[in-house]
C-alpha positions in Angstrom: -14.0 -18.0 28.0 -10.3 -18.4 27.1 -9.7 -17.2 23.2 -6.7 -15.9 21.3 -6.8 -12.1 20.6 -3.3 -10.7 20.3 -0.3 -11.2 19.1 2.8 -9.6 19.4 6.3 -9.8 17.7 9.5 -8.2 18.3 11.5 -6.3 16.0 14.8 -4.5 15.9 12.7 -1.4 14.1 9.6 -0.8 13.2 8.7 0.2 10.1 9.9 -2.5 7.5 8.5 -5.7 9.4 4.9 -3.5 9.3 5.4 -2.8 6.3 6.0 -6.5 5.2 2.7 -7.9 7.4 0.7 -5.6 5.4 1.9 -5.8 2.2 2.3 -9.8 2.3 -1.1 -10.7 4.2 -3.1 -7.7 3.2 -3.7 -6.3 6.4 -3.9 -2.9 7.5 -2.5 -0.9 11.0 -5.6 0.7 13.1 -3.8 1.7 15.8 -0.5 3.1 17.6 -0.1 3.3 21.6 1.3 5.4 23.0 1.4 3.5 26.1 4.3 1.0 25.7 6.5 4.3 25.3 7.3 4.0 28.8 9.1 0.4 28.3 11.4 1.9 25.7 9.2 0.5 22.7 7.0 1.9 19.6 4.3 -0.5 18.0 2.0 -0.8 15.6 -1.6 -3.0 15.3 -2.6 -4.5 12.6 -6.3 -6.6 13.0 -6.3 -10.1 11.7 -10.1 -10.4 11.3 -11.3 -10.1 14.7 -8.1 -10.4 16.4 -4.8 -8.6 16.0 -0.9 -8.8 15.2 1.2 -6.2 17.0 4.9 -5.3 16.4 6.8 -3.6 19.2 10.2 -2.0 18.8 13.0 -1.1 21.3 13.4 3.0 20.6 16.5 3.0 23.5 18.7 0.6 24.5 18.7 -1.9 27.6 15.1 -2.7 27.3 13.6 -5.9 28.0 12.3 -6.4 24.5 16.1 -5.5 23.5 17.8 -8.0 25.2 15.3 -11.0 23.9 16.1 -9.7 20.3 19.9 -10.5 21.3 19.0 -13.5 23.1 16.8 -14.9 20.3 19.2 -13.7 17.7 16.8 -11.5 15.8 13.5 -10.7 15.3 10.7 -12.9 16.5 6.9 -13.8 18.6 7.2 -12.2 21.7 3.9 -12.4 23.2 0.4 -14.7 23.2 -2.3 -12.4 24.5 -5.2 -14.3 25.7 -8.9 -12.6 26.3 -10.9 -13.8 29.4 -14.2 -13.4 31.6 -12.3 -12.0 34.5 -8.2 -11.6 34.0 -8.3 -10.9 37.9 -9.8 -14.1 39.1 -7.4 -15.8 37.4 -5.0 -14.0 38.5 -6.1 -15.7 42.2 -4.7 -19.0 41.1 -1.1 -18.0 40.4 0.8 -17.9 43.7 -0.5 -21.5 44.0 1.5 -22.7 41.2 4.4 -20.7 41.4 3.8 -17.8 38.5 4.0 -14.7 39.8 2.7 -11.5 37.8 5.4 -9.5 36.4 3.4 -6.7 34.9 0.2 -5.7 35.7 -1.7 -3.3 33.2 -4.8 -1.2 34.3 -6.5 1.5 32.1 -9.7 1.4 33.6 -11.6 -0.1 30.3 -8.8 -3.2 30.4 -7.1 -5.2 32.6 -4.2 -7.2 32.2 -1.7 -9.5 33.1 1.3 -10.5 31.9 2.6 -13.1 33.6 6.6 -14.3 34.4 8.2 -16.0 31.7 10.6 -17.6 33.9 7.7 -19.2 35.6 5.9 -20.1 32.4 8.1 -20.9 30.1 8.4 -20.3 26.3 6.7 -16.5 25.7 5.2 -13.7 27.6 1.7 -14.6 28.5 -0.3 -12.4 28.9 -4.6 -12.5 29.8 -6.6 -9.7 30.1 -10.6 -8.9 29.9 -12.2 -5.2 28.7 -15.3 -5.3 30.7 -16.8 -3.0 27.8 -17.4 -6.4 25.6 -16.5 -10.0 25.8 -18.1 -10.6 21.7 -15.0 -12.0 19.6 -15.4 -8.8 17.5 -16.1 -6.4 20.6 -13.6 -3.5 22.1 -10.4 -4.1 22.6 -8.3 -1.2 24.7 -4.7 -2.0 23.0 -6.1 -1.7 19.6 -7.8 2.2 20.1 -11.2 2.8 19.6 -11.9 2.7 16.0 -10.1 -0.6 15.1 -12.5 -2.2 12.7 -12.3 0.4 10.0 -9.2 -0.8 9.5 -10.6 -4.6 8.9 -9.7 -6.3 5.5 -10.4 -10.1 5.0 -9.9 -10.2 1.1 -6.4 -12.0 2.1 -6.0 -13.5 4.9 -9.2 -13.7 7.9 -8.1 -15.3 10.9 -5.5 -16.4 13.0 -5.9 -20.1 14.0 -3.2 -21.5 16.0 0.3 -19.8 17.2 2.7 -22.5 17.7 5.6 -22.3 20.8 8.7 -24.5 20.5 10.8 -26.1 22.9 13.1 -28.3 23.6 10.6 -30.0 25.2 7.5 -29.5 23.8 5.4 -31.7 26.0 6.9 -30.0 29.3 6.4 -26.7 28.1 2.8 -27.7 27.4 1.9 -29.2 30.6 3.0 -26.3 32.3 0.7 -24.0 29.9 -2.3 -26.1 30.7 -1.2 -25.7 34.3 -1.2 -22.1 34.2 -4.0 -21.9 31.7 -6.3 -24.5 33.9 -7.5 -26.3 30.2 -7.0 -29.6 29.5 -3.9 -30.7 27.0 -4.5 -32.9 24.1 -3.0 -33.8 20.7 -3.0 -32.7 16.8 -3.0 -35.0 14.4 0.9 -35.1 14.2 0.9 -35.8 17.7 2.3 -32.4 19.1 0.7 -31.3 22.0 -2.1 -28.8 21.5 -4.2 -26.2 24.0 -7.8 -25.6 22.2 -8.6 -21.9 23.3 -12.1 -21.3 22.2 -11.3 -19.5 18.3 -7.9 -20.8 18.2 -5.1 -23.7 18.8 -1.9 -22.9 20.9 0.6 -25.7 19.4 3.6 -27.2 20.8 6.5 -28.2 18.6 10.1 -29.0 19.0 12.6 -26.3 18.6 14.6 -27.4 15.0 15.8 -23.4 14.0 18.7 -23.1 16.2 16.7 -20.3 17.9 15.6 -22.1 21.1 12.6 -22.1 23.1 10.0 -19.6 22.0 7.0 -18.4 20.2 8.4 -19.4 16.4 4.8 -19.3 14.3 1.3 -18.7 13.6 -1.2 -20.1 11.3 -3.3 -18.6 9.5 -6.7 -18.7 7.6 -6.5 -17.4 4.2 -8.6 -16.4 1.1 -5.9 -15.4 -1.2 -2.8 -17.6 -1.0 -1.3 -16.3 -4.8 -1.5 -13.0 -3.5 0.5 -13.3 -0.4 3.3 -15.7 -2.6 3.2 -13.0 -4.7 4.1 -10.5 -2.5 6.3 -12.7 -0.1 8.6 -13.0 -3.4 8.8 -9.6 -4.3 9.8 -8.7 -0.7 12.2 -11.6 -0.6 10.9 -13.3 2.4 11.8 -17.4 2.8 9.0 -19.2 1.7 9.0 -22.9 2.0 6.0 -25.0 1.2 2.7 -24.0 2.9 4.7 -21.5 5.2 5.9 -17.6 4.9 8.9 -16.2 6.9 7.8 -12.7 7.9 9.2 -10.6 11.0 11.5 -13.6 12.0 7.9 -16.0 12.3 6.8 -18.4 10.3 3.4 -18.1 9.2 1.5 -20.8 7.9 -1.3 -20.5 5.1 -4.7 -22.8 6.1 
């Protein structure tokens, strides 16, 4: 089992990008961890139906997050959390193919790892399994205990693809279905796509001036007037089927 769970973006501060998620997509946060404090960063989580957007902040300077807002020139995706059966066996297969582990998270109920972007190319990837429940709606340790109270679908339900850009698109995803072990095929534009068991993982070229990175998400909606609506008011870009929120574009299905 390979599906989408998480996303993260970055942000120079915290509060007006959250604020903009949930206002525009009619979402709501459910939790704050306290556990990315020690890598410099606040964050808020916001679920997405059974999945989740998070926003992390740098609250000091020289922090890794920091220095890919600077790189990236602004705000932006950051990181494509992946659940799986068993984060550790898969961690077995990495020295093989040269991706080494650059941060290894373990709170007992979750295990994690986030692997080298160096080695991977495009984002932080990161797969993890919570032993407590492997349903698409079950546990999740980053999102605290009590995340589904926090659930509203009357806007926007799912997220169904994130899309990485590249200068080359096609290398970058070859390498992901390296790492990932799943096979590579096409959409019907003919970019390269990873099918991940809820969700696509899309591969485009980079055309923003921003280079390689994670640069969108798409997502399935019930309300589209709603979200114009308030994408307007909070004077976010909006250009055909897609809304520019926290330096991502997000496209309405």
């Amino acid at each position: 089992m390979l599906r989408l769970r998480q996303i993260c973006l970055v942000a120079s501060e915290l509060d007006a990008p959250v604020e903009d998620l949930k206002a525009v997509f009619g979402i709501e946060t459910c939790h704050y961890d306290p556990a990315v404090e020690k890598y410099g960063l606040t964050n808020a989580l916001l679920p997405v139906g059974s999945n989740f957007l998070e926003v992390v902040a740098p609250f000091r300077n020289e922090t890794a997050a920091g220095r890919y807002i600077d790189r990236r020139g602004g705000d932006g995706g950051y990181m494509v959390i992946l659940q799986c059966d068993d984060a550790e066996d898969r961690a077995k297969r990495m020295p093989d193919i040269g991706v080494r582990i650059a941060n290894r998270l373990d709170y007992g109920t979750y295990i994690g790892l986030q692997l080298h972007p160096k080695d991977t190319g495009g984002a932080i990837l990161e797969t993890s399994t919570d032993p407590r429940s492997i349903a698409p709606d079950g546990s999740w340790h980053p999102a605290g205990e009590n995340w589904q109270a926090a659930v509203r679908t009357n806007v926007t339900t799912a997220m169904t693809a994130a899309e990485l850009q590249s200068d080359d698109p096609v290398r970058l995803a070859q390498r992901w279905s390296e790492v990932l072990d799943i096979p590579l095929g096409d959409d019907t534009q003919g970019n390269p796509v990873l099918k991940l068991e809820n969700a696509d993982l899309r591969f485009v070229p980079a055309e923003d001036g921003r280079g390689e990175g994670l640069g969108g998400l798409d997502l399935q909606v019930a309300d589209r007037g709603h979200i114009l609506r308030e994408a307007t008011a909070r004077g976010c870009d909006i250009k055909d089927d897609t809304v520019m929120v926290c330096g991502t574009r997000f496209k309405l299905r």
